[in-house]
Backbone as ProteinMPNN parsed JSONL, in Angstrom:
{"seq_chain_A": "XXXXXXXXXXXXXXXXXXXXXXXXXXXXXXXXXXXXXXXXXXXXXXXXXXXXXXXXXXXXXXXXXXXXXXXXXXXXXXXXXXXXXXXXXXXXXXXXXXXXXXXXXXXXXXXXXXXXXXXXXXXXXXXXXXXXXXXXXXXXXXX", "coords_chain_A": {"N_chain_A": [[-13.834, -14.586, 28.436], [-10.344, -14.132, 28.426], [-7.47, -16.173, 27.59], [-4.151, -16.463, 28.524], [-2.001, -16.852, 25.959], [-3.928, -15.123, 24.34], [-4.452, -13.218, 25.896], [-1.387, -12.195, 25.352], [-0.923, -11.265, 22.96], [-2.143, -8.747, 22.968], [-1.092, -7.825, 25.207], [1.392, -8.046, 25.25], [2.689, -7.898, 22.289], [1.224, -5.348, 21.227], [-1.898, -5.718, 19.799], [-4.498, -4.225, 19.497], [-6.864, -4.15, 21.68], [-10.648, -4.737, 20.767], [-13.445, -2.978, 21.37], [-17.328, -2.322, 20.873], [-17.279, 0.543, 20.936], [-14.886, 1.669, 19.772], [-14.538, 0.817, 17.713], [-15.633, 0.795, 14.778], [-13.83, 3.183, 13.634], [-11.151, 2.202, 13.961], [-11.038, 0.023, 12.276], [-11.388, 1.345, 9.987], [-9.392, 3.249, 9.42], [-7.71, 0.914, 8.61], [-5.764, -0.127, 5.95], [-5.688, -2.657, 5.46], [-6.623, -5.023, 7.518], [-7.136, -8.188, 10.223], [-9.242, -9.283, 12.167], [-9.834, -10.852, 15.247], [-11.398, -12.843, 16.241], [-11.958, -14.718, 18.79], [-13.87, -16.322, 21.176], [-14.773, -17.624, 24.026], [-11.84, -19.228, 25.218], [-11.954, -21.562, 27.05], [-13.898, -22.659, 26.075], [-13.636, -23.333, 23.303], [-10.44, -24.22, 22.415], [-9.292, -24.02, 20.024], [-9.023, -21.544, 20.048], [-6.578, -20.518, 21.022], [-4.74, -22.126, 19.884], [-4.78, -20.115, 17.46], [-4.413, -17.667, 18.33], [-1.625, -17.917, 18.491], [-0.537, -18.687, 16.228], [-1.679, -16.208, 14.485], [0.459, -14.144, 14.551], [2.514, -14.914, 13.396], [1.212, -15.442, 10.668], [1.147, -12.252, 10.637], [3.793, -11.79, 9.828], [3.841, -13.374, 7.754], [2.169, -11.76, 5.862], [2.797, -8.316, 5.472], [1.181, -6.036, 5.715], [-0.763, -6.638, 6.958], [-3.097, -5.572, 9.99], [-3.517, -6.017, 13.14], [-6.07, -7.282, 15.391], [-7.815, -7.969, 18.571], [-10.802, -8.809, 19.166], [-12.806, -7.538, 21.815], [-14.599, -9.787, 24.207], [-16.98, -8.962, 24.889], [-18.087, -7.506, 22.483], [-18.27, -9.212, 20.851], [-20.84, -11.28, 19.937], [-22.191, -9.133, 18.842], [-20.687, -7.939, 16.798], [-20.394, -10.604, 15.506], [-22.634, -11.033, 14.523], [-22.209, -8.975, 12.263], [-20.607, -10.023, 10.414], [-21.593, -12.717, 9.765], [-20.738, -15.141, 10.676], [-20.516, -18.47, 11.89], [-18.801, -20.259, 13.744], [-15.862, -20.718, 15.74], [-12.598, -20.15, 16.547], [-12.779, -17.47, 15.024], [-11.036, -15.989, 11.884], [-11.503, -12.612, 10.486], [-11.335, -10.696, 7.795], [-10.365, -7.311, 6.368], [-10.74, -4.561, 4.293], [-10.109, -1.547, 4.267], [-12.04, -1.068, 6.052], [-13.992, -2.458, 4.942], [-15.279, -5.567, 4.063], [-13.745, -8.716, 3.25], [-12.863, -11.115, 3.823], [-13.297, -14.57, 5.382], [-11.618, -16.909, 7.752], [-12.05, -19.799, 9.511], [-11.314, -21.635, 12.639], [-8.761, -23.754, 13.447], [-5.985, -24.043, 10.792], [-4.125, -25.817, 8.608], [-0.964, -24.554, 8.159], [0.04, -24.011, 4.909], [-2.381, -24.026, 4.155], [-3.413, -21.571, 5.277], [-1.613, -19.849, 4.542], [-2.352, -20.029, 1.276], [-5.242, -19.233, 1.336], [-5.087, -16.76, 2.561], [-4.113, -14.769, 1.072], [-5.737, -15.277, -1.01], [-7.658, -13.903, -0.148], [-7.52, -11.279, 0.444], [-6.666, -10.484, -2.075], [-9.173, -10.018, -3.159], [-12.01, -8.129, -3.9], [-13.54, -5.779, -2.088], [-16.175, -5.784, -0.169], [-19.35, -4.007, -0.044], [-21.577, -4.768, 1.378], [-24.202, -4.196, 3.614], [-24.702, -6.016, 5.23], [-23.456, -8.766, 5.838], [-23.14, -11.834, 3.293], [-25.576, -12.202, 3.217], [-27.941, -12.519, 1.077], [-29.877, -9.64, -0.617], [-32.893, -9.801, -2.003], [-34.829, -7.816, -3.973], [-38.058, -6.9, -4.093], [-40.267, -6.986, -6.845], [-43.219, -5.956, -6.534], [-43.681, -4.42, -3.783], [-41.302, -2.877, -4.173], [-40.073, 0.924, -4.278], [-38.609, 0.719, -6.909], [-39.017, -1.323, -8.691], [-40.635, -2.379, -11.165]], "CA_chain_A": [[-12.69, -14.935, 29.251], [-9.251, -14.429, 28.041], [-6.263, -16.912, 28.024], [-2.534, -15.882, 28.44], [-1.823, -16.582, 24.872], [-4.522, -14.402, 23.775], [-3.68, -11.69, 26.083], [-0.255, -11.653, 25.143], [-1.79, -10.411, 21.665], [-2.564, -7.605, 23.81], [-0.343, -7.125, 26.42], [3.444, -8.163, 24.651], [2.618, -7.71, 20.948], [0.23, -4.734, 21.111], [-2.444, -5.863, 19.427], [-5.848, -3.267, 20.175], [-8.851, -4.768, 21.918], [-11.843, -3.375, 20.173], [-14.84, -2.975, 21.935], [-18.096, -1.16, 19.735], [-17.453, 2.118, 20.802], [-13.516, 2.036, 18.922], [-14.425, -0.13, 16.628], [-15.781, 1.235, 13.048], [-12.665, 4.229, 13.822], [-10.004, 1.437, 13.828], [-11.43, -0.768, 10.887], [-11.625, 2.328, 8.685], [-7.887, 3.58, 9.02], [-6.794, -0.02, 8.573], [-5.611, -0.728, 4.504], [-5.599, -4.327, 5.575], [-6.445, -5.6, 8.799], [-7.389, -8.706, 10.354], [-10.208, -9.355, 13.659], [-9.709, -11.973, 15.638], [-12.709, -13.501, 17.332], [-12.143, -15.757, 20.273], [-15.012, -16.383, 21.625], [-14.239, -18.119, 25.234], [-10.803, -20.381, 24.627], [-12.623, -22.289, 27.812], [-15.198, -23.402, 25.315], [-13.146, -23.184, 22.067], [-9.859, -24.207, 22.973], [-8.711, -23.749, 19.249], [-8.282, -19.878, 19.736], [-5.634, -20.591, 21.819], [-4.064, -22.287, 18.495], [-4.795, -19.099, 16.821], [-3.101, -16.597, 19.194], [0.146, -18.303, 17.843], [-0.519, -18.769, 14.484], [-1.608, -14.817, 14.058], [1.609, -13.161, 14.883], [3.023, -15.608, 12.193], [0.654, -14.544, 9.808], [1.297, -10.974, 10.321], [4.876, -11.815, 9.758], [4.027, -13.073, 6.429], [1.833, -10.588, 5.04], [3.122, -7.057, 6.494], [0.181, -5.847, 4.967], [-2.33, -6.535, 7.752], [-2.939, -4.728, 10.853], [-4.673, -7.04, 13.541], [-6.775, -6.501, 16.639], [-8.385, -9.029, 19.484], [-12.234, -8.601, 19.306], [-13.177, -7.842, 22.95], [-15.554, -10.558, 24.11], [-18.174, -7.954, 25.269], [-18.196, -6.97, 21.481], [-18.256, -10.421, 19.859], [-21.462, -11.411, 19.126], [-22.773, -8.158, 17.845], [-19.946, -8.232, 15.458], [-20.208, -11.87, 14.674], [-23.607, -11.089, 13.333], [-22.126, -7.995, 10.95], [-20.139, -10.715, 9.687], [-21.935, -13.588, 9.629], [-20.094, -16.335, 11.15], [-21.161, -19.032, 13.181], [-18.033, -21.212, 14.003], [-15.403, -19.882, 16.411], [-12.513, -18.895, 15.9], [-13.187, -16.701, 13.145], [-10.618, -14.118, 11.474], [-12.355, -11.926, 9.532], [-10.237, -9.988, 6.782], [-11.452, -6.679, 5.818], [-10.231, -3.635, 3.68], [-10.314, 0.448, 4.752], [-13.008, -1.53, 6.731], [-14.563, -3.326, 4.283], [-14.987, -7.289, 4.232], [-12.824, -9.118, 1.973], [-13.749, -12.667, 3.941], [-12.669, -14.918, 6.648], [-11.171, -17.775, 8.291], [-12.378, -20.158, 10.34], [-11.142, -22.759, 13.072], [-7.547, -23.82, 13.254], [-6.2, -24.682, 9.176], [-2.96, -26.26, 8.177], [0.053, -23.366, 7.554], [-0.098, -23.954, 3.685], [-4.032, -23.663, 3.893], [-3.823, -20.139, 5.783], [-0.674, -18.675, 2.942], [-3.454, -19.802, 0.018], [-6.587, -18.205, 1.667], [-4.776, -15.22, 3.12], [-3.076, -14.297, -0.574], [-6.392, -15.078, -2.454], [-8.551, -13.429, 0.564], [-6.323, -10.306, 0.063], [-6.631, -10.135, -3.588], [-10.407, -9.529, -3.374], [-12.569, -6.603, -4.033], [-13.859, -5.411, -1.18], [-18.107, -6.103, -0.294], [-19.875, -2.969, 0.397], [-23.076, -4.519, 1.64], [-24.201, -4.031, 5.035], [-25.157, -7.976, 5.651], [-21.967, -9.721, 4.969], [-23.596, -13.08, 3.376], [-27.114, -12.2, 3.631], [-28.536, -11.655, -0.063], [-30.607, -9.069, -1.238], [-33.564, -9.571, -3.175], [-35.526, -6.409, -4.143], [-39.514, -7.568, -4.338], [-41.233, -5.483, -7.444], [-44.679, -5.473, -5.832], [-43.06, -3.258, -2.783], [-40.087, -1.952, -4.575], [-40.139, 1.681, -5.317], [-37.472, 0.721, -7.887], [-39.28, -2.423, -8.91], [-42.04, -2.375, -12.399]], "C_chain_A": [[-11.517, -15.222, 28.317], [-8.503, -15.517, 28.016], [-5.125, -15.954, 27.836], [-2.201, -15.908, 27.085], [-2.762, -15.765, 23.911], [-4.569, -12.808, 24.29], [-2.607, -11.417, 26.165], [-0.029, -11.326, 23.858], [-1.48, -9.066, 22.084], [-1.852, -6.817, 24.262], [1.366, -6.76, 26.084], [3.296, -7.458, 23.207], [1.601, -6.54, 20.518], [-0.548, -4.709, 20.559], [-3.621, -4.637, 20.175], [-6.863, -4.334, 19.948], [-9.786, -4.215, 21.816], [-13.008, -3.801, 20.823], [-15.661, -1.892, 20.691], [-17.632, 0.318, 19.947], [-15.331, 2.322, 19.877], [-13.52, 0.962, 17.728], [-14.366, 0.175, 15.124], [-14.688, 2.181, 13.216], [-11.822, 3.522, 13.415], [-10.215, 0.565, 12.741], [-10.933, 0.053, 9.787], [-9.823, 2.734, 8.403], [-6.771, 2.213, 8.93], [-6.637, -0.262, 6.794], [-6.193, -1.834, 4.831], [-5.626, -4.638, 6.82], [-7.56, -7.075, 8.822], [-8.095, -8.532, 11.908], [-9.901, -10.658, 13.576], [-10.615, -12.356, 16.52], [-12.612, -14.696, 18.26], [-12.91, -16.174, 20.702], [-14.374, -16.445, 23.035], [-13.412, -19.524, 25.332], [-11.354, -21.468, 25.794], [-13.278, -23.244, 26.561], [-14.308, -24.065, 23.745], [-11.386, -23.288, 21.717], [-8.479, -23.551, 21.171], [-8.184, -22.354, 18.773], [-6.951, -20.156, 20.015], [-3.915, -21.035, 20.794], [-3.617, -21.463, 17.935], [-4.238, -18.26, 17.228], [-1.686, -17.067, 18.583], [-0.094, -18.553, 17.406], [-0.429, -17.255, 14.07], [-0.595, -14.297, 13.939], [2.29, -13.826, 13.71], [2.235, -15.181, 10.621], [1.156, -13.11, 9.371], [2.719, -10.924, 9.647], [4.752, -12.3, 7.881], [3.302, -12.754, 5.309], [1.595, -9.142, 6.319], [2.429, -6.26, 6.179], [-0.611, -4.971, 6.321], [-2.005, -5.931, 9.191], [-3.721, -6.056, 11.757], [-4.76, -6.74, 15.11], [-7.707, -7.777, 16.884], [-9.925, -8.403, 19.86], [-12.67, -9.016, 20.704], [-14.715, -8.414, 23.232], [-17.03, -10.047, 24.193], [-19.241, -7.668, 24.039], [-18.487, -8.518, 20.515], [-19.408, -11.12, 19.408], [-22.546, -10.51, 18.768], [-22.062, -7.841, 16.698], [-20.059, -9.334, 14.86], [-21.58, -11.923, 13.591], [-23.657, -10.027, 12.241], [-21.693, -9.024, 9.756], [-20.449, -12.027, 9.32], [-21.358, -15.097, 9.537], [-20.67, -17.142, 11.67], [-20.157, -20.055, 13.754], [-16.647, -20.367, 14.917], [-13.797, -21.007, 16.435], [-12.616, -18.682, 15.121], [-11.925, -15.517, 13.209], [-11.121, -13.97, 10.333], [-11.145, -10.618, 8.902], [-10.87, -8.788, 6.473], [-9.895, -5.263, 5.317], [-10.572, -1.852, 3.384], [-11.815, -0.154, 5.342], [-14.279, -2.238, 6.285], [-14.76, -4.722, 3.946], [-14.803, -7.585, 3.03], [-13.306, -10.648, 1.976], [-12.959, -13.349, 5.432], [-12.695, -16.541, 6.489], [-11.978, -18.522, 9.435], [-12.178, -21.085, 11.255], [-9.331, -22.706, 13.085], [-7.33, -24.922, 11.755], [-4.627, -25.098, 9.071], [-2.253, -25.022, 7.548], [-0.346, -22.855, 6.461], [-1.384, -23.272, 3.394], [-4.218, -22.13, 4.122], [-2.792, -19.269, 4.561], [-1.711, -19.076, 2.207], [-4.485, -18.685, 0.87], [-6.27, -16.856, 2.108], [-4.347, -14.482, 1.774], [-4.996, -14.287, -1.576], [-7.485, -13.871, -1.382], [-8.263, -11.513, -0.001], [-6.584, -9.506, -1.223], [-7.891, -9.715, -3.87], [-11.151, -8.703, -3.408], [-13.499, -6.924, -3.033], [-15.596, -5.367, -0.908], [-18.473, -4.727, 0.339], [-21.547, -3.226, 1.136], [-22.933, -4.646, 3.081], [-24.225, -4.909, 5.867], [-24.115, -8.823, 5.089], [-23.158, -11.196, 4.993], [-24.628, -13.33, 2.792], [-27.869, -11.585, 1.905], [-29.698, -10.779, -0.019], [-31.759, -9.323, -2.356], [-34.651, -8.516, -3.24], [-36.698, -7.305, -4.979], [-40.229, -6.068, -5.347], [-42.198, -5.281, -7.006], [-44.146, -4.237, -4.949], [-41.767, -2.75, -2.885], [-40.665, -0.68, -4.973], [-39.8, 1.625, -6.796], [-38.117, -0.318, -8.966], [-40.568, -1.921, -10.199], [-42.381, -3.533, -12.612]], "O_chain_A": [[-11.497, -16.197, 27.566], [-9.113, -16.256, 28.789], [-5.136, -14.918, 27.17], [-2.017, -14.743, 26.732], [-2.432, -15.702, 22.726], [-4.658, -11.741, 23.684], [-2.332, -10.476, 26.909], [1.138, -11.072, 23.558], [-0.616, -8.371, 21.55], [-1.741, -5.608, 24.06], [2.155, -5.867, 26.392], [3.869, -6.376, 23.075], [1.084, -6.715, 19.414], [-0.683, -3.527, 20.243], [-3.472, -4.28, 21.344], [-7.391, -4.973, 19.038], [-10.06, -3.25, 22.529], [-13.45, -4.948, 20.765], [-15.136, -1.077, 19.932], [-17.679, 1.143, 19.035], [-14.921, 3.439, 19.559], [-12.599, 0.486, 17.066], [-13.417, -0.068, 14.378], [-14.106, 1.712, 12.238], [-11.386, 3.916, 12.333], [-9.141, 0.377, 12.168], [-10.236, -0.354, 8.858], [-9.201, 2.51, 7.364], [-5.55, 2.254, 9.08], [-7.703, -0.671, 6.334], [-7.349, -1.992, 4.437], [-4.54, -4.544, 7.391], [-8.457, -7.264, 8.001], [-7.594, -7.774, 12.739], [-9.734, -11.414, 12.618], [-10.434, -12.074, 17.705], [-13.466, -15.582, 18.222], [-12.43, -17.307, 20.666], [-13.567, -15.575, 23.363], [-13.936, -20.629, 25.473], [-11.132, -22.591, 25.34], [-13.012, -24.425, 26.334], [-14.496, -25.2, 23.307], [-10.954, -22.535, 20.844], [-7.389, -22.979, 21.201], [-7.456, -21.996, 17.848], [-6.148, -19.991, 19.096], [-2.752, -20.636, 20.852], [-2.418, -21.458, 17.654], [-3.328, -17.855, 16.505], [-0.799, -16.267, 18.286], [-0.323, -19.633, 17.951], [0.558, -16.864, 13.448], [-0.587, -13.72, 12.851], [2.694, -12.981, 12.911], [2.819, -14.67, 9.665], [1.484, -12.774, 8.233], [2.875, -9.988, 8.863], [5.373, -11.749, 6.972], [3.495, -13.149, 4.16], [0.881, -8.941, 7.302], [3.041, -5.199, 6.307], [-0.895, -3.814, 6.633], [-0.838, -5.796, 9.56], [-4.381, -6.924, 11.186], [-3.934, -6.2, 15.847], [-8.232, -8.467, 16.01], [-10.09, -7.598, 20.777], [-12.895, -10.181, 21.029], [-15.746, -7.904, 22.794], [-18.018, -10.584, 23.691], [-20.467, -7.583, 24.114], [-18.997, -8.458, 19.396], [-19.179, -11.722, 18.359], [-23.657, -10.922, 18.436], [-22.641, -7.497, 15.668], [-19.868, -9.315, 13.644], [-21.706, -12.457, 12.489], [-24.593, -9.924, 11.448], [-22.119, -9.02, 8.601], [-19.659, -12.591, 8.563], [-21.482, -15.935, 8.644], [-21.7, -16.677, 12.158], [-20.769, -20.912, 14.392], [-16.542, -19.189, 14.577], [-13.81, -22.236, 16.365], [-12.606, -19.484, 14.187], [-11.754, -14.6, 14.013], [-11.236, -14.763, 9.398], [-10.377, -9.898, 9.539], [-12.068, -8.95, 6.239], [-8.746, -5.108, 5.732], [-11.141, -1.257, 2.469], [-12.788, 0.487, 4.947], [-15.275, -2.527, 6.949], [-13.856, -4.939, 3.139], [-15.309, -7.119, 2.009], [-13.806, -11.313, 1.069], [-12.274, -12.755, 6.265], [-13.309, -17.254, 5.696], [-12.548, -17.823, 10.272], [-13.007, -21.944, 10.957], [-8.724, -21.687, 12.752], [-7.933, -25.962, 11.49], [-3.923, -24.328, 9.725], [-2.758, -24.461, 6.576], [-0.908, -21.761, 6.403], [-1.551, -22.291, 2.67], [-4.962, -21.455, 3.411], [-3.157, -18.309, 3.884], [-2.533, -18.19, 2.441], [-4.328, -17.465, 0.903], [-7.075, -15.927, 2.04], [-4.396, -13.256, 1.867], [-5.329, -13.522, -2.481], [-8.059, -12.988, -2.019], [-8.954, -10.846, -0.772], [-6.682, -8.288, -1.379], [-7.961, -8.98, -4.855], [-10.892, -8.117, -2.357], [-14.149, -7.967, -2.972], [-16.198, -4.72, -1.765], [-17.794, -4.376, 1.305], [-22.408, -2.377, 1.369], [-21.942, -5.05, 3.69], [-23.883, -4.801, 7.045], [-24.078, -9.419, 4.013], [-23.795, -11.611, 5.962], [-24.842, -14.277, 2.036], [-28.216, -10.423, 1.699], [-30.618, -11.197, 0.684], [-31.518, -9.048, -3.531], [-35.411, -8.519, -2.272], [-36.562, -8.039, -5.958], [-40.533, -4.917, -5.033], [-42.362, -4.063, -6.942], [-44.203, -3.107, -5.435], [-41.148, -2.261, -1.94], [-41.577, -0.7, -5.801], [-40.395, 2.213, -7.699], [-37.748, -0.168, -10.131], [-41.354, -1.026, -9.889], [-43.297, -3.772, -13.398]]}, "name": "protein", "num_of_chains": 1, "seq": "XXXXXXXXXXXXXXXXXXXXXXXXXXXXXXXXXXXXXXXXXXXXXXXXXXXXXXXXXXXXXXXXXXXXXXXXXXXXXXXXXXXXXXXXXXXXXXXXXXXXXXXXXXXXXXXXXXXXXXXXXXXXXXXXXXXXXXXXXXXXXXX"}
């Protein structure tokens, strides 16, 4: 469930609501974009924060591209990205995760983390979070 300040993301500021089936398409041709996860501002009232903070953001890095994660879609994405706190923006690069935000943060707090978020080389693993350890007993790779 929407609010007015989250569908005027949408509706005034054209933001794209991604559901799975336009989703990996629109990630990939983004340099720099930001997801915005809402969950239900009912429950979480601090999206509602976030809807007006974003547009400010975008304003000061013209960088990022940003898109309202339709709720339908939100927690099969929340577990690509491994969040558990709502809202979450999640930063990512030619669709790659860079890192994310979480909650409503003091101005200053969002220019540092957005500038160093930004600056980061890009994670290629498939489990944002989730380490890898490769077992030699049942590794091919493993001696």
């Amino acid at each position: 469930m929407a609010s007015p300040l989250i569908d005027r993301l949408v509706d005034e500021l054209g933001y794209p609501r991604l559901d799975m089936s336009g989703f990996d398409e629109f990630i990939k041709q983004q340099s720099f974009c930001v997801l915005f996860f809402t969950e239900n501002p009912a429950r979480f009232p601090e999206s509602n924060d976030v809807a007006v903070i974003l547009p400010e953001l975008l304003k000061a890095f013209p960088q990022l591209s940003a898109a309202v994660i339709d709720p339908a879609a939100e927690k099969q994405l929340q577990g690509r990205y491994n969040f558990t706190v709502w809202p979450t923006l999640v930063f990512l690069n030619e669709g790659r995760f860079l890192g994310q935000i979480s909650k409503v943060q003091d101005w200053d707090q969002y220019l540092r983390e957005v500038d160093t978020i930004l600056a980061l080389q890009p994670r290629r693993d498939p489990c944002i979070g989730i380490p890898v350890v490769v077992n030699p007993v049942t590794s091919p790779c493993g001696q």
